[in-house]
PyMOL CGO cylinders between C-alpha atoms (Angstrom):
from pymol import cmd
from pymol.cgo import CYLINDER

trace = [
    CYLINDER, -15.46, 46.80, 33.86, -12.26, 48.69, 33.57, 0.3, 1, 1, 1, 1, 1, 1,
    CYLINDER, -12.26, 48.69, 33.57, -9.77, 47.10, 31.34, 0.3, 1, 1, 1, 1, 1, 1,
    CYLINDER, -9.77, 47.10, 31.34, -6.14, 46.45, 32.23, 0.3, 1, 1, 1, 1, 1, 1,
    CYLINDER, -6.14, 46.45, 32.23, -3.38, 48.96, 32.22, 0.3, 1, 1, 1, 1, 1, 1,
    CYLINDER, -3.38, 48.96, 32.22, -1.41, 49.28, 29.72, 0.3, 1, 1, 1, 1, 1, 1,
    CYLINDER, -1.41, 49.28, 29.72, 2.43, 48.54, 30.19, 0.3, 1, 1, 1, 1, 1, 1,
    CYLINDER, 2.43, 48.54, 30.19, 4.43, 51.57, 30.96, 0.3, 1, 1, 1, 1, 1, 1,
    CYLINDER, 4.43, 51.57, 30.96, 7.46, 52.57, 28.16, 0.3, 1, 1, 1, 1, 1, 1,
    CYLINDER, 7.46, 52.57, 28.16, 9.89, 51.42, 31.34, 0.3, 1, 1, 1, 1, 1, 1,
    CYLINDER, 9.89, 51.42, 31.34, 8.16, 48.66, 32.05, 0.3, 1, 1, 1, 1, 1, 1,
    CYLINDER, 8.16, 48.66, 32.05, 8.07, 47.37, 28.43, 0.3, 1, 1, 1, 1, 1, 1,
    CYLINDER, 8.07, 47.37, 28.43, 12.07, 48.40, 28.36, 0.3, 1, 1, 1, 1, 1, 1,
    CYLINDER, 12.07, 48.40, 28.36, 12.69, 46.15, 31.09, 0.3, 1, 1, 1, 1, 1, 1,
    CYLINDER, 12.69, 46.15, 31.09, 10.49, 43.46, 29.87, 0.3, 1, 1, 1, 1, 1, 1,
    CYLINDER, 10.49, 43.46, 29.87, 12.72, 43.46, 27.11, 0.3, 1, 1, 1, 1, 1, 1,
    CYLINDER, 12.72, 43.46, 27.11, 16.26, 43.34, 28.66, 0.3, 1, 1, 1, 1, 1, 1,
    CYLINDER, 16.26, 43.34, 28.66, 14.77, 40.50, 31.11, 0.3, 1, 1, 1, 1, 1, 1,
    CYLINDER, 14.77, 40.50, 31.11, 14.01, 38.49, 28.05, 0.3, 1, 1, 1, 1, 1, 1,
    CYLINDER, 14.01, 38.49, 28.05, 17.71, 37.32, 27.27, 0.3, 1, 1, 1, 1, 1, 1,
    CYLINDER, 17.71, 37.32, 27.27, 19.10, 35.46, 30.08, 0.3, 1, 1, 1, 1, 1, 1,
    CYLINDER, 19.10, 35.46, 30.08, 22.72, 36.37, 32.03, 0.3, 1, 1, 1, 1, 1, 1,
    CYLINDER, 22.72, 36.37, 32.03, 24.04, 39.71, 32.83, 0.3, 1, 1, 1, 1, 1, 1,
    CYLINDER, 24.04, 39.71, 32.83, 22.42, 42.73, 31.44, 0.3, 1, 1, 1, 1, 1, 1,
    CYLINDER, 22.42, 42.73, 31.44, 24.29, 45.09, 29.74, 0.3, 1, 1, 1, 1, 1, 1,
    CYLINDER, 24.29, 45.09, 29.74, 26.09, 47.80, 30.60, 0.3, 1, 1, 1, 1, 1, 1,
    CYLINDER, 26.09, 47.80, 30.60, 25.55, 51.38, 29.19, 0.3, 1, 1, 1, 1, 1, 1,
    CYLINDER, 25.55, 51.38, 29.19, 28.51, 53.18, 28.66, 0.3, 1, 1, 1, 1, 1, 1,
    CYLINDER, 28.51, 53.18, 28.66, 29.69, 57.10, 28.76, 0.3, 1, 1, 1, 1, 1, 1,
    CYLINDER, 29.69, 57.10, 28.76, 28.40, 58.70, 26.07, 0.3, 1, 1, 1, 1, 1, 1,
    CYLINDER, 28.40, 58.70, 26.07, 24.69, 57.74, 26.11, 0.3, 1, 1, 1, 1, 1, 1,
    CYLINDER, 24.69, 57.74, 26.11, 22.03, 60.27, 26.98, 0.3, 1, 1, 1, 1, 1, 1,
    CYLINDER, 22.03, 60.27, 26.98, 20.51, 58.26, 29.81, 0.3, 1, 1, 1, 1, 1, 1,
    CYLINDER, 20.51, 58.26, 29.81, 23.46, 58.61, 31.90, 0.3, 1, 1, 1, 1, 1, 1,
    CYLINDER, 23.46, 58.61, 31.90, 22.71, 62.15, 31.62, 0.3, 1, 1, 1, 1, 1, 1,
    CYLINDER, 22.71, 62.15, 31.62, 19.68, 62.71, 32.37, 0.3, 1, 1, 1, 1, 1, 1,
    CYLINDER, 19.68, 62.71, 32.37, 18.04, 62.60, 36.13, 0.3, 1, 1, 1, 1, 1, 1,
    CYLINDER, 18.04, 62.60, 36.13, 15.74, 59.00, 36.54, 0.3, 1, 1, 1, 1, 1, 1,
    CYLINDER, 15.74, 59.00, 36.54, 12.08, 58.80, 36.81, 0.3, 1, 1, 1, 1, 1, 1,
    CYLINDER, 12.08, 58.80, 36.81, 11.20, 58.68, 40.10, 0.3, 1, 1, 1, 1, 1, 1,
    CYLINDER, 11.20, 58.68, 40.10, 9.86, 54.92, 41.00, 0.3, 1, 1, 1, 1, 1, 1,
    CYLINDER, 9.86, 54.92, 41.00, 5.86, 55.46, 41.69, 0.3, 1, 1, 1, 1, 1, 1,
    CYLINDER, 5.86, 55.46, 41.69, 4.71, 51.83, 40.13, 0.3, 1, 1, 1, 1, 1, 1,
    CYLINDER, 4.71, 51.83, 40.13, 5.95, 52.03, 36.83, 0.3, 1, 1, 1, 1, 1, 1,
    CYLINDER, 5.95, 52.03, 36.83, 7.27, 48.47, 37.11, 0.3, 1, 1, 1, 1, 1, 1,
    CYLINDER, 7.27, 48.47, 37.11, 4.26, 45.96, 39.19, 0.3, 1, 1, 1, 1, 1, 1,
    CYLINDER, 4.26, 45.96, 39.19, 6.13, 44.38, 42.14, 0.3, 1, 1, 1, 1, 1, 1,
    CYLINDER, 6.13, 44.38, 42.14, 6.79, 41.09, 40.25, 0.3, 1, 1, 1, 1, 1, 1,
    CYLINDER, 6.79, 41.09, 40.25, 8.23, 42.89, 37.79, 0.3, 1, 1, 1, 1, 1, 1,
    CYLINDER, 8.23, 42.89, 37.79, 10.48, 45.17, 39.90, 0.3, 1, 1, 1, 1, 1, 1,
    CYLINDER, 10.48, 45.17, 39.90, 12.16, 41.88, 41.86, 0.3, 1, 1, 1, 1, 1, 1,
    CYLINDER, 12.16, 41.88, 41.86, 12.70, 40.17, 38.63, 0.3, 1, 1, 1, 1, 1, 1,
    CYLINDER, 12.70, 40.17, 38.63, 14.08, 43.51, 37.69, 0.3, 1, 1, 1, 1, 1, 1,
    CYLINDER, 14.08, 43.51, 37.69, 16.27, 44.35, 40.80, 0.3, 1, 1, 1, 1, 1, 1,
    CYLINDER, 16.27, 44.35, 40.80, 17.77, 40.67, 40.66, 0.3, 1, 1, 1, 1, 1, 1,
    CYLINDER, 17.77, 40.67, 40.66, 18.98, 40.94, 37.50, 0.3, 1, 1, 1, 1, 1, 1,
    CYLINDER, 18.98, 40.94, 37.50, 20.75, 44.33, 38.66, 0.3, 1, 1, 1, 1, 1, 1,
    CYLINDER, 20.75, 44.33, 38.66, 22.20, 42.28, 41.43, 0.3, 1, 1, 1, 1, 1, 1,
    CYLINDER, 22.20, 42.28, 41.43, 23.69, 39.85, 38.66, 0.3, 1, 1, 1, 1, 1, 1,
    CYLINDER, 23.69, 39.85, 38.66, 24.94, 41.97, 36.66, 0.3, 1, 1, 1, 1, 1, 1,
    CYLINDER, 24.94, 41.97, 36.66, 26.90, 44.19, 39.41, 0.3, 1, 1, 1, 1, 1, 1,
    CYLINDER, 26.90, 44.19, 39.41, 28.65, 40.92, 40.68, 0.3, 1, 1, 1, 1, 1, 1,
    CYLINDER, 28.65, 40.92, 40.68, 29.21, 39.70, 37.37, 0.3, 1, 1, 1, 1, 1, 1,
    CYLINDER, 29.21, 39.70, 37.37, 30.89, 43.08, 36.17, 0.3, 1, 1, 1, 1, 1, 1,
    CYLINDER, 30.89, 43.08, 36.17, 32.11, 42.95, 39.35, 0.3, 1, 1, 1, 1, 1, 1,
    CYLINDER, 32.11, 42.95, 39.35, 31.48, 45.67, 40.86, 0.3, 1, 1, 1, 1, 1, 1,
    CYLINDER, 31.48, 45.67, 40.86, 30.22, 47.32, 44.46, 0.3, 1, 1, 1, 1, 1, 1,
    CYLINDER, 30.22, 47.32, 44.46, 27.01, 49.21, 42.86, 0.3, 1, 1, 1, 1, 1, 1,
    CYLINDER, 27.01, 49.21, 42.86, 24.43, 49.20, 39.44, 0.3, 1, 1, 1, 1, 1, 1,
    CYLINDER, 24.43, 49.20, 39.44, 21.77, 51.90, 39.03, 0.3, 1, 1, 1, 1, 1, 1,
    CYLINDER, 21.77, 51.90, 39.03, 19.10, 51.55, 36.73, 0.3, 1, 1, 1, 1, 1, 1,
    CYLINDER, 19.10, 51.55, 36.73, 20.28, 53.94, 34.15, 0.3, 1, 1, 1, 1, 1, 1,
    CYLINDER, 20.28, 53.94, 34.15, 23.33, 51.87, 33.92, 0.3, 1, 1, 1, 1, 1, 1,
    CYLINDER, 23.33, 51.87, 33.92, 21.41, 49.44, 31.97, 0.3, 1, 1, 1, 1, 1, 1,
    CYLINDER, 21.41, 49.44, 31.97, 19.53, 51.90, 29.89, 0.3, 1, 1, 1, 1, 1, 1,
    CYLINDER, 19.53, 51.90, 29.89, 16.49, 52.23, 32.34, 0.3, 1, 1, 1, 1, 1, 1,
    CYLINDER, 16.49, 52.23, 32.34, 15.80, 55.96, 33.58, 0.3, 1, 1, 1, 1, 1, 1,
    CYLINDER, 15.80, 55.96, 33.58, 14.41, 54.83, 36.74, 0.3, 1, 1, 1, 1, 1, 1,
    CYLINDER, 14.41, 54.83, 36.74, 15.92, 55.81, 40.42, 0.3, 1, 1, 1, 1, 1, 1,
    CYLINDER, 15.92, 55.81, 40.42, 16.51, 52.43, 41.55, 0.3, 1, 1, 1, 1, 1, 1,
    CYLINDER, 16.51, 52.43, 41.55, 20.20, 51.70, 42.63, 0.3, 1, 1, 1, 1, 1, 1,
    CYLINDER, 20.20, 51.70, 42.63, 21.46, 48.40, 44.49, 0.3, 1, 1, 1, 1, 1, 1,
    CYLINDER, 21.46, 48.40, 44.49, 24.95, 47.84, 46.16, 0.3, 1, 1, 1, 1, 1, 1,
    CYLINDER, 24.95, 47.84, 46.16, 26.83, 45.15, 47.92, 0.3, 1, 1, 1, 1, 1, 1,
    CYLINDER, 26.83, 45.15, 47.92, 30.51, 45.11, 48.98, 0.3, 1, 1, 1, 1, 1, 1,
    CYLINDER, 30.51, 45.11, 48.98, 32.07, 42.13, 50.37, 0.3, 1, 1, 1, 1, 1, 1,
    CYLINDER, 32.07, 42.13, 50.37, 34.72, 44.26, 51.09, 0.3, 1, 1, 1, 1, 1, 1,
    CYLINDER, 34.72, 44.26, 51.09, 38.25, 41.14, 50.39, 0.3, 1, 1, 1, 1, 1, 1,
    CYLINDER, 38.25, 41.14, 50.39, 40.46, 44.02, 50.90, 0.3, 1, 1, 1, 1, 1, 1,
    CYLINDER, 40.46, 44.02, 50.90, 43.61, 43.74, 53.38, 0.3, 1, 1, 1, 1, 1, 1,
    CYLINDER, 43.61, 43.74, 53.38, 43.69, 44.89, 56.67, 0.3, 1, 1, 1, 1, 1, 1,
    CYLINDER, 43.69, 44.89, 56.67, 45.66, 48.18, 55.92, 0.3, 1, 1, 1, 1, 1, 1,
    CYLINDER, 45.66, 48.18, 55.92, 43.29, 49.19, 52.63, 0.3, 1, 1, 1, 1, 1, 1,
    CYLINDER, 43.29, 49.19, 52.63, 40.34, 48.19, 55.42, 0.3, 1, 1, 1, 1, 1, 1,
    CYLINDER, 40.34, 48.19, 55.42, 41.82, 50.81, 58.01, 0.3, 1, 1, 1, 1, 1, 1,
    CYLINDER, 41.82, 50.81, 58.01, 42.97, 53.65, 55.62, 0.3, 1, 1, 1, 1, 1, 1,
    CYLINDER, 42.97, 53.65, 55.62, 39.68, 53.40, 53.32, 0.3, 1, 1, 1, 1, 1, 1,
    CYLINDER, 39.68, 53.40, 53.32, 37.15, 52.90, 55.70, 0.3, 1, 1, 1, 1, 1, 1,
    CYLINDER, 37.15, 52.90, 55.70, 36.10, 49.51, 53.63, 0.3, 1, 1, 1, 1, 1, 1,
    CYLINDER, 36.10, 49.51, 53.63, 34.18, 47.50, 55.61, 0.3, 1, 1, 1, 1, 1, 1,
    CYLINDER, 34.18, 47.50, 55.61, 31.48, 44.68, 53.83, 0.3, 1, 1, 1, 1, 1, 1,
    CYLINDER, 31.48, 44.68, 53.83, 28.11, 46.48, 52.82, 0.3, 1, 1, 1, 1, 1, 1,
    CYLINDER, 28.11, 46.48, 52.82, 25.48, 43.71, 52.95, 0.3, 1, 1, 1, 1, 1, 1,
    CYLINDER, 25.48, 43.71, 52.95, 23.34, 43.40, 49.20, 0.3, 1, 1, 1, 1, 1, 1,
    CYLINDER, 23.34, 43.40, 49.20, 20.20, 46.10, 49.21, 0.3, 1, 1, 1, 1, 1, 1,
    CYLINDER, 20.20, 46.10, 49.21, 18.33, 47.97, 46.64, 0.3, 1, 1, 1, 1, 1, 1,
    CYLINDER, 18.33, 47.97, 46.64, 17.47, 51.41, 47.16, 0.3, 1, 1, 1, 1, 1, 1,
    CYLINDER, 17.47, 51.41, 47.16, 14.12, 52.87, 45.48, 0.3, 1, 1, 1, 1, 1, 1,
    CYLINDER, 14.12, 52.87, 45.48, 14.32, 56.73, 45.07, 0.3, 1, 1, 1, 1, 1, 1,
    CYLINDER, 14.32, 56.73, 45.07, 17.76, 57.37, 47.41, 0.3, 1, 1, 1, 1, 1, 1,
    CYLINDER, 17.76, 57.37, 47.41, 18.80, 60.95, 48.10, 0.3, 1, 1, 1, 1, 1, 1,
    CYLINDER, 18.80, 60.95, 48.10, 21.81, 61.86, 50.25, 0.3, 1, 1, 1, 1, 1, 1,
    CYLINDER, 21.81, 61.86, 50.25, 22.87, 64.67, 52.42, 0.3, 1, 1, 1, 1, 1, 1,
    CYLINDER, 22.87, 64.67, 52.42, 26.39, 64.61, 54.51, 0.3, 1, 1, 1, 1, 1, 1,
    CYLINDER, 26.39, 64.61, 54.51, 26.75, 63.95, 57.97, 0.3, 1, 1, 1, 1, 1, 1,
    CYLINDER, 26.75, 63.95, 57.97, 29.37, 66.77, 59.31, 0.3, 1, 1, 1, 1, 1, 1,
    CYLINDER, 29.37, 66.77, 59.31, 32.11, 68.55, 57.43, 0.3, 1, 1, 1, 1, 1, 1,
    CYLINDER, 32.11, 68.55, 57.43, 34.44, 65.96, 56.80, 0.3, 1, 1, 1, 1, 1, 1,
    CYLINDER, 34.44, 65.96, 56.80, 35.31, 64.91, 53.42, 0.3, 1, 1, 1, 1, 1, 1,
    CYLINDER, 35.31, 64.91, 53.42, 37.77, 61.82, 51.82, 0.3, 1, 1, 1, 1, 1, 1,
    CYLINDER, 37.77, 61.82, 51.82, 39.62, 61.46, 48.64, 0.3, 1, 1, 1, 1, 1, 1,
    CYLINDER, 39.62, 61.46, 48.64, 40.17, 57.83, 47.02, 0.3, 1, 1, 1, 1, 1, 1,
    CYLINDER, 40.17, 57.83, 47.02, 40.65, 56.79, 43.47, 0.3, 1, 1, 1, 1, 1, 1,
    CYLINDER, 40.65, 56.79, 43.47, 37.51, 55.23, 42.06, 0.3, 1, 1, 1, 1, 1, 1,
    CYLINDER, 37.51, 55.23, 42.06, 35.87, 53.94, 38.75, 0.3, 1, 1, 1, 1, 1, 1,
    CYLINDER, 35.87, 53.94, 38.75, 32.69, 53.22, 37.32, 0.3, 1, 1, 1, 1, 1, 1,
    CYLINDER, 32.69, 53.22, 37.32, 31.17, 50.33, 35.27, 0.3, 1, 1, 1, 1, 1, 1,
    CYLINDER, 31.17, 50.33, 35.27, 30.12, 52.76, 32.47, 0.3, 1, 1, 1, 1, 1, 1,
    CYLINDER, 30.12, 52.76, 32.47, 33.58, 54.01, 32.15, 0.3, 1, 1, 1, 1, 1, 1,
    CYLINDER, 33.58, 54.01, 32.15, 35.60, 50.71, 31.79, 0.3, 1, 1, 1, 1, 1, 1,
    CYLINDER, 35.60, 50.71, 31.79, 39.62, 50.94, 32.04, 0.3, 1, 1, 1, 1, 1, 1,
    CYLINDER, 39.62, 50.94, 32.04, 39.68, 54.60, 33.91, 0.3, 1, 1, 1, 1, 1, 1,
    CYLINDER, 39.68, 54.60, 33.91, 39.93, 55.08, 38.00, 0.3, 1, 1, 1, 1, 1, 1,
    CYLINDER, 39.93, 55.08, 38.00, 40.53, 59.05, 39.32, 0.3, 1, 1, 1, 1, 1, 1,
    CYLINDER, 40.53, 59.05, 39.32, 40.45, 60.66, 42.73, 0.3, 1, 1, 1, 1, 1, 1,
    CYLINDER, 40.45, 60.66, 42.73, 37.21, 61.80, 43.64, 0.3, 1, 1, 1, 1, 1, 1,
    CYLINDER, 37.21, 61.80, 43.64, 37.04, 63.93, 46.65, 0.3, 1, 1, 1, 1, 1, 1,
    CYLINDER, 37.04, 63.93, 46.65, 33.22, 62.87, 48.62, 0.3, 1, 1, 1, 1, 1, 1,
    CYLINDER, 33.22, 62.87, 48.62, 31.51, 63.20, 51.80, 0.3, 1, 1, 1, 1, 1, 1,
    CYLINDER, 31.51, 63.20, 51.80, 33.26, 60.88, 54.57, 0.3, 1, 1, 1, 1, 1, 1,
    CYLINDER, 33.26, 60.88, 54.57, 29.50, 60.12, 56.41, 0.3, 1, 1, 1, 1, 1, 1,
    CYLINDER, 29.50, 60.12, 56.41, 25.87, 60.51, 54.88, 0.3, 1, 1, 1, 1, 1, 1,
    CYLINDER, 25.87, 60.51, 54.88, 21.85, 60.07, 55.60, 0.3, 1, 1, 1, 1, 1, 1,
    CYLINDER, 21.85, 60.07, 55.60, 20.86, 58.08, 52.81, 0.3, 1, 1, 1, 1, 1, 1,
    CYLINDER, 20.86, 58.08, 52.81, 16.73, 57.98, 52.65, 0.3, 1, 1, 1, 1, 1, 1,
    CYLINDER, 16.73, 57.98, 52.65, 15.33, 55.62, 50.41, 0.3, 1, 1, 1, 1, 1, 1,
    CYLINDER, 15.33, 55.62, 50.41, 12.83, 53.01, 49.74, 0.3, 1, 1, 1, 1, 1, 1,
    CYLINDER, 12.83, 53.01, 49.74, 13.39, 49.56, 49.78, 0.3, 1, 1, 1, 1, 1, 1,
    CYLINDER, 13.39, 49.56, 49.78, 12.08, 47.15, 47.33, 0.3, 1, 1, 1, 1, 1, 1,
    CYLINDER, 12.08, 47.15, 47.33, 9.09, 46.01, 49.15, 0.3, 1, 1, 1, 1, 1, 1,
    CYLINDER, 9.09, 46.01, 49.15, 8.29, 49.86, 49.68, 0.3, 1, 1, 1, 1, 1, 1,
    CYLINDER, 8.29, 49.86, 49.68, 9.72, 50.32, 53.34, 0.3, 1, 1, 1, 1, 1, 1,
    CYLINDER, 9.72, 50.32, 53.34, 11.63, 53.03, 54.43, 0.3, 1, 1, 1, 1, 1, 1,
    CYLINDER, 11.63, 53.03, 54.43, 15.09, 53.46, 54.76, 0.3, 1, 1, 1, 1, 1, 1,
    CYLINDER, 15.09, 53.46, 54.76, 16.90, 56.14, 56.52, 0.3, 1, 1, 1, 1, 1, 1,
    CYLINDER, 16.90, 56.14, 56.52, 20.75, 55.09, 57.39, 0.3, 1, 1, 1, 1, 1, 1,
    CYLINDER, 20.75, 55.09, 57.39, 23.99, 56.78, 58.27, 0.3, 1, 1, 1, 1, 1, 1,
    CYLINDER, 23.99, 56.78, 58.27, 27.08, 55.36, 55.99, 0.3, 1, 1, 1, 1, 1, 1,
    CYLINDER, 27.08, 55.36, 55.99, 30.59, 56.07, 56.25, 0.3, 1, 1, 1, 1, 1, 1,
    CYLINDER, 30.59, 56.07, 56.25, 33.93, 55.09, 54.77, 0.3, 1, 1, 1, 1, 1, 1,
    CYLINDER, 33.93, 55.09, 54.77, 33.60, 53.39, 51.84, 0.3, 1, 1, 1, 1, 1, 1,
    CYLINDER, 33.60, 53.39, 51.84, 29.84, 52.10, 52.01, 0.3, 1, 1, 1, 1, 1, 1,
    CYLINDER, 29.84, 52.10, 52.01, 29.12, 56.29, 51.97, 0.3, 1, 1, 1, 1, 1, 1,
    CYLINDER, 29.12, 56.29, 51.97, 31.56, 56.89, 49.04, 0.3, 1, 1, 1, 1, 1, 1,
    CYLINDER, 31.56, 56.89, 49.04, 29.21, 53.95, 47.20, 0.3, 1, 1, 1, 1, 1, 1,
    CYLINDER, 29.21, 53.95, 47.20, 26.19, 55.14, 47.71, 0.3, 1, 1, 1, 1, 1, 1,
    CYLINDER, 26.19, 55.14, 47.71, 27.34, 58.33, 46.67, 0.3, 1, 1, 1, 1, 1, 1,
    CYLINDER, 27.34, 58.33, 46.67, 28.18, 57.29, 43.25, 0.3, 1, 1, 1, 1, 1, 1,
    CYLINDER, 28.18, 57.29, 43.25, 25.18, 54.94, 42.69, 0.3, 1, 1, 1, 1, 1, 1,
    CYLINDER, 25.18, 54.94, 42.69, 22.83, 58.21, 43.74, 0.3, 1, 1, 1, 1, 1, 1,
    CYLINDER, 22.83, 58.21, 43.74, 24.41, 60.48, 41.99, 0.3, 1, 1, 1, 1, 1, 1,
    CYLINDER, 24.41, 60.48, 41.99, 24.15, 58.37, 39.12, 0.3, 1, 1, 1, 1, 1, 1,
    CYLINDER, 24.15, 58.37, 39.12, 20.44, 58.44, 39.43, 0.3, 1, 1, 1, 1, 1, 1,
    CYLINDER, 20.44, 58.44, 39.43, 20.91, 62.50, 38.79, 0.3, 1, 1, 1, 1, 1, 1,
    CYLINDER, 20.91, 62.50, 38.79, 22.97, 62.41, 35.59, 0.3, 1, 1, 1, 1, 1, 1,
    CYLINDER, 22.97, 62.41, 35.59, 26.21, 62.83, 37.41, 0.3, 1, 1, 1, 1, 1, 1,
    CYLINDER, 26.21, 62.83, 37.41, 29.32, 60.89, 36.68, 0.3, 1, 1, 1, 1, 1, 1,
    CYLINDER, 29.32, 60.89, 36.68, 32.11, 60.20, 38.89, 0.3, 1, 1, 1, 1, 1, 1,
    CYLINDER, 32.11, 60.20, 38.89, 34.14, 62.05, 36.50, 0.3, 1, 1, 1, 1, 1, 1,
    CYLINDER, 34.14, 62.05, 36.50, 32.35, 65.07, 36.82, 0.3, 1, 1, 1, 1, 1, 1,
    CYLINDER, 32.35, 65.07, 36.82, 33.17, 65.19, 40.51, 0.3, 1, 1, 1, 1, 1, 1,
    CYLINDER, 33.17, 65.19, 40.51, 36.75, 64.06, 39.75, 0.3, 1, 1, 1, 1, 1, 1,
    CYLINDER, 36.75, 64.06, 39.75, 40.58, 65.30, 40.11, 0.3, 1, 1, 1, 1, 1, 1,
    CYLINDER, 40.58, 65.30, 40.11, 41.26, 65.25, 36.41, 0.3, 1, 1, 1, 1, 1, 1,
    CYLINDER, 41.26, 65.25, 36.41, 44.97, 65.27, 36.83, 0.3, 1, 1, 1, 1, 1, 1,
    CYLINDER, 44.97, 65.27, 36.83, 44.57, 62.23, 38.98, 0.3, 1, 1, 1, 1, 1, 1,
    CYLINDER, 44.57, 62.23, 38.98, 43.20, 60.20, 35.73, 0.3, 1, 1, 1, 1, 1, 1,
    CYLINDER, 43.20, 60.20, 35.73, 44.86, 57.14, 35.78, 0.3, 1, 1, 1, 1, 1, 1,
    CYLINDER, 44.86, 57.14, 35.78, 44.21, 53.35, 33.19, 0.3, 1, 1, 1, 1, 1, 1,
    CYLINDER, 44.21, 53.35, 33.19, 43.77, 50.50, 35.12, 0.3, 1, 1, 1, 1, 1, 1,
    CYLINDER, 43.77, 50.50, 35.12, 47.08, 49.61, 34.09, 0.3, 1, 1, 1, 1, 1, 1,
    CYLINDER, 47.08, 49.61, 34.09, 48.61, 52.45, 35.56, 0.3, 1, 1, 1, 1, 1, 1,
    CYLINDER, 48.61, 52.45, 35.56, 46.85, 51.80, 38.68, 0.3, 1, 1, 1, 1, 1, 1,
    CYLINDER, 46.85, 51.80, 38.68, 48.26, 48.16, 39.37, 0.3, 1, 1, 1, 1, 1, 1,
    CYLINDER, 48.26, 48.16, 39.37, 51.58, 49.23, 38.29, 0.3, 1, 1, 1, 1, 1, 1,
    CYLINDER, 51.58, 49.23, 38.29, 51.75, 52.62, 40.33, 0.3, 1, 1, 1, 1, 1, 1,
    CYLINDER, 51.75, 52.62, 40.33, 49.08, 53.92, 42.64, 0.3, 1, 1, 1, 1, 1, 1,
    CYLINDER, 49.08, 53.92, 42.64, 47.89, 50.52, 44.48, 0.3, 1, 1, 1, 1, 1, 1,
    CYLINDER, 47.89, 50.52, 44.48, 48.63, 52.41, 47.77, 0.3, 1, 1, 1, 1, 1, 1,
    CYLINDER, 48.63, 52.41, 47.77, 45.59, 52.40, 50.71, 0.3, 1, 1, 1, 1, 1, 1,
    CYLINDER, 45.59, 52.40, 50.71, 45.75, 55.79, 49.96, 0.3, 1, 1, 1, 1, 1, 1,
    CYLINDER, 45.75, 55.79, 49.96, 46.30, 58.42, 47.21, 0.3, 1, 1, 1, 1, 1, 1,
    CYLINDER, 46.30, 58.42, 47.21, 48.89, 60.79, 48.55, 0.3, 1, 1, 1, 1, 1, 1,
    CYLINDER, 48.89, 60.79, 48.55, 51.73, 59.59, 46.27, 0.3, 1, 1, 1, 1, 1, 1,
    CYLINDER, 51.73, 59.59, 46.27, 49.65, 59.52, 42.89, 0.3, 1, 1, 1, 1, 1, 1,
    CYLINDER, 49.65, 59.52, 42.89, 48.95, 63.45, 44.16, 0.3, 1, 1, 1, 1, 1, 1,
    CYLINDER, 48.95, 63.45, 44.16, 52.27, 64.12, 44.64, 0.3, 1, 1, 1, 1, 1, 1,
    CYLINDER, 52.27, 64.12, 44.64, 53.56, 62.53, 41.42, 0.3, 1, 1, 1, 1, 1, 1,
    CYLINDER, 53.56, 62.53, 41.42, 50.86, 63.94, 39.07, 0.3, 1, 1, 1, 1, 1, 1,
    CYLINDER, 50.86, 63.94, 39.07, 49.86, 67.36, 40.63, 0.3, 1, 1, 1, 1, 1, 1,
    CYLINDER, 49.86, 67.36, 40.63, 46.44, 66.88, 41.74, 0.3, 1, 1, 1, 1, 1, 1,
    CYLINDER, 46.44, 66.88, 41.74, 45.11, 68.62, 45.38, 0.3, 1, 1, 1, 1, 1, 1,
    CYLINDER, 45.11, 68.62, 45.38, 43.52, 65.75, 48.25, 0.3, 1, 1, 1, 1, 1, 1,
    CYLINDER, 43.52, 65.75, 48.25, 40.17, 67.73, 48.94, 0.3, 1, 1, 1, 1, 1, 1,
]
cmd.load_cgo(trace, "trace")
């Protein structure tokens, strides 16, 4: 009789960070795993395993809060992302942004390509680099094809704002940071943000501190 197999390394890892209860934590600029591309998902974490896993994703993203977690966020080098956006934005951020609600789903091994040539720059941030927002410059529509948790496939179209999320949360899942994609000049503290460049839209903020909308 064949024996059991063993744990994987990823699987013990999340084992681990599942023991403690509340939020996981958050891995922050600086460590290697949010530089390096993820482990594709191919059953490194048994199904049980993987929703206890993806949960606790969703748990910590809305206790952060934030619109997106991937996996290497919490230290685990595997290309699972989930998102959700309730989107309680006014009317005019809704219309200028293109932020509408993105229902909660997890997405197993997502790549991206964009939808046409358009392209729309909006200050975000990122969990892993607390305090910071800049103007990052991303495709306004994209194919996302994924898995979802129970293994089905997923092949959507997002724009506005759900497309700029997924975006992020993918590219995290290659070692890419929002930064790296970033206007520089457009680097602003969240306290400079509330005080300054809570617009809809950028245009002033590029005006101001020199930065190109592209």
């Amino acid at each position: 009789m064949a024996s059991p197999s063993a744990p994987t390394p990823l699987a013990e890892r999340v084992e681990e960070l599942l023991s403690a209860d509340g939020p996981l934590p958050i891995v922050a600029a600086g460590d290697p795993v949010l530089r390096r591309a993820a482990e594709p998902f191919d059953g490194q974490l048994e199904p049980a395993l993987l929703a206890r896993f993806t949960q606790a994703l969703r748990l910590t993203m809305r206790a952060a809060p934030g619109v997106g977690l991937a996996a290497p966020q919490v230290g685990v080098g595997l290309r699972i992302a989930v998102v959700e956006d309730p989107a309680p934005v006014p009317e005019e951020v809704r219309v200028a942004r293109g932020r509408v609600p993105l229902p909660f789903r997890v997405l197993v091994n997502p790549s991206y390509e964009p939808v046409g040539a358009e392209r729309a720059a909006f200050f975000e941030g990122c969990l892993s680099v607390p305090g910071w927002q800049a103007v990052v410059a991303r495709h306004a529509e994209v194919r996302v094809r994924a898995l979802d948790e129970h293994g089905h496939p997923v092949d959507e179209v997002f724009t506005g704002w759900p497309a700029r999320i997924v975006q992020h949360e993918t590219d995290h899942l290659d070692g890419t940071l929002y930064l790296d994609r970033a206007e520089l000049r457009s680097l602003a503290s969240n306290e400079a943000m509330a005080a300054r460049w809570a617009q809809p839209t950028p245009e002033e903020a590029a005006r101001a501190l020199g930065f190109p909308l592209r």
